[in-house]
C-alpha positions, 0 to 999 in steps of 0.5 A: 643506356647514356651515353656518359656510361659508355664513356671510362676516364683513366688518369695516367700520371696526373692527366685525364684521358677520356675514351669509350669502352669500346674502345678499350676492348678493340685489343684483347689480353691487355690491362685496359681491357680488364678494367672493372670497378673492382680494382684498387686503382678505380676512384668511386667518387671521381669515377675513374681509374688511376695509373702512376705511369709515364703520361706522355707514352700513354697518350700513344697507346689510347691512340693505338687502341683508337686507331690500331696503329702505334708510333713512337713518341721522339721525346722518351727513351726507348727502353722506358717505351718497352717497359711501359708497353709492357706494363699495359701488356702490348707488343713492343713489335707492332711499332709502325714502320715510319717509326721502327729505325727511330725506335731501334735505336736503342737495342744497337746503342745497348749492344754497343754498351755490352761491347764495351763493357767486355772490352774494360775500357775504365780507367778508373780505380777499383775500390778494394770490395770490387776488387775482391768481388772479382775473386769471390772474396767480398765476403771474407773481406767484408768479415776479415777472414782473408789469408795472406794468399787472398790478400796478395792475389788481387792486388798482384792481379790489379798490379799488372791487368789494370793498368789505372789502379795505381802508380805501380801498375802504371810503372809496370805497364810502362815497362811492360810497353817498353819491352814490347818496343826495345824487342819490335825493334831488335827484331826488324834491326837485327836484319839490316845488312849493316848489323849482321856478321858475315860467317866465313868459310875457309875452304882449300882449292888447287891453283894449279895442275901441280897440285898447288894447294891454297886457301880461299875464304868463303861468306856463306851466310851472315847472322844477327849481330850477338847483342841482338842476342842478349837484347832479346834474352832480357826481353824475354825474361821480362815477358816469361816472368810477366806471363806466368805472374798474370796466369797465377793471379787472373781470377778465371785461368779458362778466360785467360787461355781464351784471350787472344793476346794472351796466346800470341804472347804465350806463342811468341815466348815459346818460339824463342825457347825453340830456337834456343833449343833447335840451335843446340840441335840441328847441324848449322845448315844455311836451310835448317837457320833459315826455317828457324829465323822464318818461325820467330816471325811470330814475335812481331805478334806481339804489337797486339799486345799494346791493346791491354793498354791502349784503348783505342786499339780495342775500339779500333779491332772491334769496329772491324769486328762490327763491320764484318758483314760490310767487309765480306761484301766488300771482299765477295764483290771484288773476287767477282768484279776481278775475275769478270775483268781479268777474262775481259782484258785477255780477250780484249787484247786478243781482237787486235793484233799486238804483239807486245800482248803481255796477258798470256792467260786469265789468271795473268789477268787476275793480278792485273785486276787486282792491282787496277782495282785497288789504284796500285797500279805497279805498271808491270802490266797495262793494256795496248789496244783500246779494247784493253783500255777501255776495259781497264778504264771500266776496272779502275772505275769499279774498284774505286766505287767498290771499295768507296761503298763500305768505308762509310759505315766503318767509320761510322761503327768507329765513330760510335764506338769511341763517342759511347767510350768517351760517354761511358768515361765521364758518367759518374760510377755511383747513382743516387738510389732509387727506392722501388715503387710501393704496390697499391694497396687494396680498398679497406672499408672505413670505420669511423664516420665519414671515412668512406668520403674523406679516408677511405680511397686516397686520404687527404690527396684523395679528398683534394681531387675529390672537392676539385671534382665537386666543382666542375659541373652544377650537376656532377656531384649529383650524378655521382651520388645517385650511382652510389644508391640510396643505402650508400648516400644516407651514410653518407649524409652525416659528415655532409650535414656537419660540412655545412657549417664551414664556409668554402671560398673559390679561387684560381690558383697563382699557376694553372687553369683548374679551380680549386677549394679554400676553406677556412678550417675550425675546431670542428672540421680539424676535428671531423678530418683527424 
């Protein structure tokens, strides 16, 4: 057997790859090991299999057949190199290690694409059929059959959850923002020494052993100046009506009870009836005022709320959401450095004498850790002997190192974050249309003379790279004839004979390095083609 029937050309995308068979068959189960000339894609004349795929990428899987190792090209998406491992039937997991991270890449960048699509991060308008389209309305919209109710709804929901969908709801979410501030602040003012009135109690007390009575007035506790009061009945007004409006227009109500911020804000509502309600209850004992004024701590929650409308505070939670792992260490590699140091400087400060020894016991020491590891250094605790010091100069080091190690990849997930949400913002919402890729179709006999050679497998690109075949050696068309055999080749001998009356003229094309044929056509040639 020659040599040259070992050998199988593929042309992928308009280049020509030649390899042997063999080669092909060195990894089972996949498309280049099926191949046989019963294919629709395989070119009898050219002696070749064509492919309308990514050239580029298959020059690395005929090498991975070669030498059964698989790299990754730099230059192409990671997405379109899985797709075309597919398409040729390999496994996108025998990448080679040199070239795994580059070509991971990729699925963190789409994880990161999937965050921020759950996030809503656009600031662009919704246009009316999206819009309805989030209610399972587009196709009562579409034919006109909404309701006065489904006409209102959507538009209530854009009005005070998207913010950028028109200048109402931009004005709602200015008042929106408002509130939250004017309520913020009451709340931490309404605790200044300065703004709060002293209740008085007038208590009587004998002055002297003649019984003689008198009036002293007492200051028992002090309350929040009653401005504060009306400042957070409106306040709260606003929040009540927003928080009802939004539960009866969202599209998914189990969604909307999922939201964090929306039971912080629920939570906070809540605990301001309670104290309206437990104020008219319970006795006004200085112990029962002081429960209630700790639980309305909850409406300091409600700076939470400024992430519906300030992105980057979302991409600011998430990235600590994506740093979780990071994090944890951090927290697990302090509670062990703590406790090491904290048993060391109490038995530190143990060998020498001291008497101004300040650590008693371990969990004394703890805090100390704590408070040198993070360099706050309060400087209510500090070592006297130079064992001690030694110790809290090795603690100071080791905190400062500890925490140094995951700030990197913090700001790193922050980074990407807001460099994919700049990304995302200025890419064009609508795309050009791409239409899908034709099937090949299976080899049809010809019926007319001569269309086995000019029709029958490719048309008129076909003939083309067929006279561009002719030409490529003084005996390749002879040797593709012969394989044809003697029944195929006499039929194929009258449009050849009628072929010799035209004359073809060879030239080298302005750009390129192949040869190609110019031929002069008469009547009888546009006749024999057509």
């Amino acid at each position: 057997m020659a040599d040259a029937d070992n050998r199988v050309i593929l042309n992928v995308g308009g280049i020509r790859h030649e390899t042997y068979k063999a080669t092909l068959k060195k990894i089972p189960a996949t498309r280049l090991s099926r191949l046989t000339e019963a294919l629709a894609n395989y070119d009898p004349m050219l002696n070749e299999y064509f492919f309308d795929r990514h050239p580029g990428v298959f020059a690395q899987i005929l090498n991975y057949y070669r030498t059964g190792k698989l790299h990754y090209p730099t230059d192409v998406c990671g997405p379109l190199f899985e797709e075309e491992l597919e398409f040729w039937g390999l496994d996108s997991n025998q990448v080679e290690p040199c070239c795994w991270m580059t070509y991971t890449t990729h699925r963190e960048t789409q994880e990161t694409l999937t965050i921020l699509d759950r996030l809503d991060l656009d600031t662009d308008k919704l246009a009316p059929e999206d819009l309805y389209k989030k209610f399972g309305l587009e196709d009562k919209y579409e034919n006109n059959e909404l309701n006065l109710w489904q006409k209102v709804k959507p538009k209530l929901w854009a009005l005070f959850d998207e913010p950028y969908s028109s200048v109402a709801a931009k004005i709602v979410a200015v008042v929106s923002v408002f509130f939250i501030v004017i309520s913020i602040l009451s709340f931490c003012l309404k605790t200044f020494p300065g703004l709060r009135v002293p209740i008085i109690t007038n208590v009587t007390v004998v002055v002297d052993s003649n019984d003689t009575m008198s009036y002293a007035l007492y200051k028992t506790r002090s309350e929040p100046h009653s401005a504060f009061f009306y400042i957070e009945c409106v306040c709260n007004s606003w929040f009540t009506f927003e928080i009802v409006t939004r539960f009866s227009v969202t599209p998914d109500k189990f969604e909307f009870l999922k939201s964090p911020v929306n039971i912080i804000d629920f939570i906070a509502t809540l605990s301001f009836y309670m104290d309206l309600v437990l104020n008219q209850v319970l006795s006004e004992a200085e112990a029962s005022y002081e429960v209630l004024e700790f639980f309305s701590i909850i409406r300091i929650m409600r700076l939470f709320k400024l992430t519906r409308h300030i992105a980057g505070l979302k991409i600011l939670i998430h990235t600590f959401k994506a740093s979780a792992k990071e994090l944890l260490l951090l927290v697990f590699f302090l509670i062990v450095f703590i406790v090491v140091f904290a048993a060391l400087i109490y038995y530190a400060e143990r060998i020498h004498y001291n008497p101004e020894n300040s650590f008693d016991s371990i969990p004394i020491g703890l805090w100390w850790a704590i408070v040198t590891m993070t360099t706050v250094g309060y400087g209510d605790m500090a070592p006297k002997t130079y064992a001690g010091m030694f110790v809290g100069a090795l603690c100071a080091l080791t905190g400062v190192l500890t925490i140094a190690l995951p700030v990197p990849v913090i700001v790193s997930n922050f980074s990407m974050f807001y460099s994919h949400t700049q990304a995302r913002s200025k890419l064009p919402k609508k795309r050009r249309r791409v239409l899908p890729v034709e099937a090949v179709r299976p080899k049809v006999a010809g019926t007319g003379p001569g269309s086995g050679l000019l029709k029958g497998a490719g048309g008129a690109g076909g003939n083309a790279r067929r006279f561009n075949a002719m030409k490529s050696g003084p005996g390749l068309l002879d040797s593709k004839l012969n394989r044809l055999g003697a029944t195929t080749l006499q039929s194929m001998m009258t449009p050849f004979s009628k072929l010799l009356h035209f004359e073809f003229h060879l030239s080298r094309p302005r750009c390129g390095n192949e040869w190609q044929f110019s031929h002069d056509f008469c009547p009888r040639f546009s006749k024999l083609l057509t």
